[in-house]
C-alpha positions as CSV (number, residue, x, y, z in Angstrom):
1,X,275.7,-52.9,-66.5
2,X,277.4,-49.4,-66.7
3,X,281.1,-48.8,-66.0
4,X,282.3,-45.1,-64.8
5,X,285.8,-44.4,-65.0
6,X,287.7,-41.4,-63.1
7,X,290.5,-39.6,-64.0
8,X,292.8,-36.9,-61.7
9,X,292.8,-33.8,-62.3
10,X,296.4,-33.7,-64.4
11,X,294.7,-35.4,-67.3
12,X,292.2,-33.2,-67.5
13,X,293.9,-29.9,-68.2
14,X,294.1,-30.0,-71.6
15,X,290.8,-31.2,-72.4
16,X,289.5,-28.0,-70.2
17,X,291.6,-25.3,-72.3
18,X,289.4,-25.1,-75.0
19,X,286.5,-24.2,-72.7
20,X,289.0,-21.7,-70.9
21,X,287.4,-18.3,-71.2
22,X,284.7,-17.6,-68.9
23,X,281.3,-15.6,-69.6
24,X,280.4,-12.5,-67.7
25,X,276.2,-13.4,-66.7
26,X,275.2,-12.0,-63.6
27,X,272.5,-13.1,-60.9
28,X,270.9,-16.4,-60.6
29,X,269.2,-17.9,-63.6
30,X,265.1,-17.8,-63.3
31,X,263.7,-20.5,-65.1
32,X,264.0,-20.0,-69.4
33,X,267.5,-17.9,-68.2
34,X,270.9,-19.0,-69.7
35,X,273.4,-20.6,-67.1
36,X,276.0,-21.1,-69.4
37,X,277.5,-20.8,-73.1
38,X,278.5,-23.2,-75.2
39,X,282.4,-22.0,-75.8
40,X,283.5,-24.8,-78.2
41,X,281.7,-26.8,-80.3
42,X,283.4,-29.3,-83.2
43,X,281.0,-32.0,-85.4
44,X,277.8,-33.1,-84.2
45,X,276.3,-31.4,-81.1
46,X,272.6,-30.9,-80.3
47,X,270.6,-29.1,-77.3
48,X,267.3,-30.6,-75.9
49,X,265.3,-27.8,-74.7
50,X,261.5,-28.8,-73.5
51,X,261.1,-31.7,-75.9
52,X,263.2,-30.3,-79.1
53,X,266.4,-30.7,-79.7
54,X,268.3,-28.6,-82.0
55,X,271.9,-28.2,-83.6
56,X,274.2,-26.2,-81.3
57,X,277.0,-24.3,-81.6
58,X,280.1,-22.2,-80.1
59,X,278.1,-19.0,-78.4
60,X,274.6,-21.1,-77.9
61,X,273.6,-20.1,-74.5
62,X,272.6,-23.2,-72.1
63,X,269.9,-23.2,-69.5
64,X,268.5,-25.3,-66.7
65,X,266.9,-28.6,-67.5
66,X,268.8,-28.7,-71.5
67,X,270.4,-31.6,-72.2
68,X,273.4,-31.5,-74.3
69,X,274.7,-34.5,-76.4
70,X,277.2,-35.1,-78.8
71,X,277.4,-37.5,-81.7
72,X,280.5,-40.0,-82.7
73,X,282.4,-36.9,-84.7
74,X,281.3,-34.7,-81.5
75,X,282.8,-32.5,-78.8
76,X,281.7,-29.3,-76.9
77,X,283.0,-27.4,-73.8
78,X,280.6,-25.2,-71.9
79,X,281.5,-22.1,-69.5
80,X,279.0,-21.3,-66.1
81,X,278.3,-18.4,-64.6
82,X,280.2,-19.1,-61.6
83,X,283.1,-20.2,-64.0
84,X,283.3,-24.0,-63.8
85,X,284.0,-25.3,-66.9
86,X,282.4,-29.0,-68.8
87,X,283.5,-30.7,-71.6
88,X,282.3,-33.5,-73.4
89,X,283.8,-36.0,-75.6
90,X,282.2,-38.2,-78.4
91,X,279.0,-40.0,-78.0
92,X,277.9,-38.2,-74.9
93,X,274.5,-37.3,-72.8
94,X,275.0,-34.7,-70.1
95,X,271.7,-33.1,-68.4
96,X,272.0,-30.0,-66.9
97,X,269.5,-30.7,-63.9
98,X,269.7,-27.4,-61.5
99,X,271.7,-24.3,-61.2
100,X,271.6,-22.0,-59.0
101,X,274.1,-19.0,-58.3
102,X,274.3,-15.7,-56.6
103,X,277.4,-13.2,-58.2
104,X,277.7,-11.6,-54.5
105,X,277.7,-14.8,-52.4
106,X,278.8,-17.0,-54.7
107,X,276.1,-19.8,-53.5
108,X,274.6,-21.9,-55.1
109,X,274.2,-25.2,-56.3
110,X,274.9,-27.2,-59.7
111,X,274.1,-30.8,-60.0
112,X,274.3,-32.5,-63.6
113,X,273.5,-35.9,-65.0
114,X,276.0,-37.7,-67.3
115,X,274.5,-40.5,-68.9
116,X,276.5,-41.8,-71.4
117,X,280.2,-40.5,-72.7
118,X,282.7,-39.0,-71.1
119,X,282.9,-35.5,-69.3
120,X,285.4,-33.1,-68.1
121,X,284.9,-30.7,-65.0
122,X,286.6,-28.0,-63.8
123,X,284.5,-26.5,-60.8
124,X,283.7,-22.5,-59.9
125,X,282.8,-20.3,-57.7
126,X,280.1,-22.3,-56.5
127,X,282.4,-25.1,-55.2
128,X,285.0,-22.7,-53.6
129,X,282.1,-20.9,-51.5
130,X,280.3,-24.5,-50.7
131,X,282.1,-27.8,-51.4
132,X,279.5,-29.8,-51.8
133,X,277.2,-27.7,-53.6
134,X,278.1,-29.6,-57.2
135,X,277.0,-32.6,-58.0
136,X,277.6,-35.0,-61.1
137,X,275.6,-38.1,-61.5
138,X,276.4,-41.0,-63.0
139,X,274.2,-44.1,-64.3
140,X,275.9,-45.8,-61.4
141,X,277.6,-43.3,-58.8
142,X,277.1,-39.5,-57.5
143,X,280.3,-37.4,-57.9
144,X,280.7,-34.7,-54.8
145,X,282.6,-32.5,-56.3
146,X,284.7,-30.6,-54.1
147,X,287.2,-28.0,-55.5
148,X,289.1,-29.6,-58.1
149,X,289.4,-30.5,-61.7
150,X,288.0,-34.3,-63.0
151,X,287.2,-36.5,-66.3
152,X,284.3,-39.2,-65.7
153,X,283.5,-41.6,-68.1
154,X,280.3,-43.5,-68.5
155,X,279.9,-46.4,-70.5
156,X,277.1,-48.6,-71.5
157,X,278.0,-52.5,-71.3
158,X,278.8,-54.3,-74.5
């Protein structure tokens, strides 16, 4: 059995500051396109990438479909194109599982997959130009996110 925990938004603003500064990508990623760079990085991080994984680091860029883990020493925070903002603390799993964004519109959609660990959010453009455009999945829930700021935990059962 998996347990998810939420937190509001006001416990989650420090965690986000170290992901803070935003990257300037234009246009919507095609496939093999970075959606994001890793802004933070501290112990052991990795990137899975079409069946590798590999050590990453701060200025790594991340594209759809990588899944970014941490180990037990391990935290990262990752900036989007549209500006949301995702950390994740130790012993963490987070699949990026589609992006989408247009610069002029600002739609788009970004759905994600935690599966283990804990994750902090603060949502974009995307969000602000359709609410329920991001999505964060959970071994046991799906997280609409609509416009704010959030910390999800997801833990296995002991």
């Amino acid at each position: 059995m998996m347990t998810v925990t939420l937190y509001s938004r006001w416990a989650v603003r420090s965690t986000l500051l170290a992901a803070a500064l935003a990257i300037p990508l234009a246009g919507a990623a095609a496939a093999g396109e970075p959606i994001g760079q890793i802004k933070t990085a501290a112990g052991t991080v990795a990137i899975e990438r079409a069946g590798t994984s590999r050590p990453a680091a701060a200025g790594d860029r991340v594209q759809e479909a990588d899944v970014v883990t941490t180990g037990a020493d391990g935290t990262v925070g990752i900036t989007f194109q549209d500006n949301s903002m995702m950390s994740l603390g130790p012993d963490s799993r987070l699949a990026l599982d589609k992006f989408l964004f247009d610069t002029t519109t600002h739609d788009g959609v970004f759905e994600s997959s935690l599966r283990s660990g804990t994750l902090a959010v603060k949502s974009g453009q995307i969000v602000q130009q359709t609410p329920e455009a991001m999505r964060v999945r959970t071994p046991v829930a799906v997280l609409a996110v609509r416009g704010t700021e959030f910390v999800v935990r997801a833990e296995a059962a002991r």
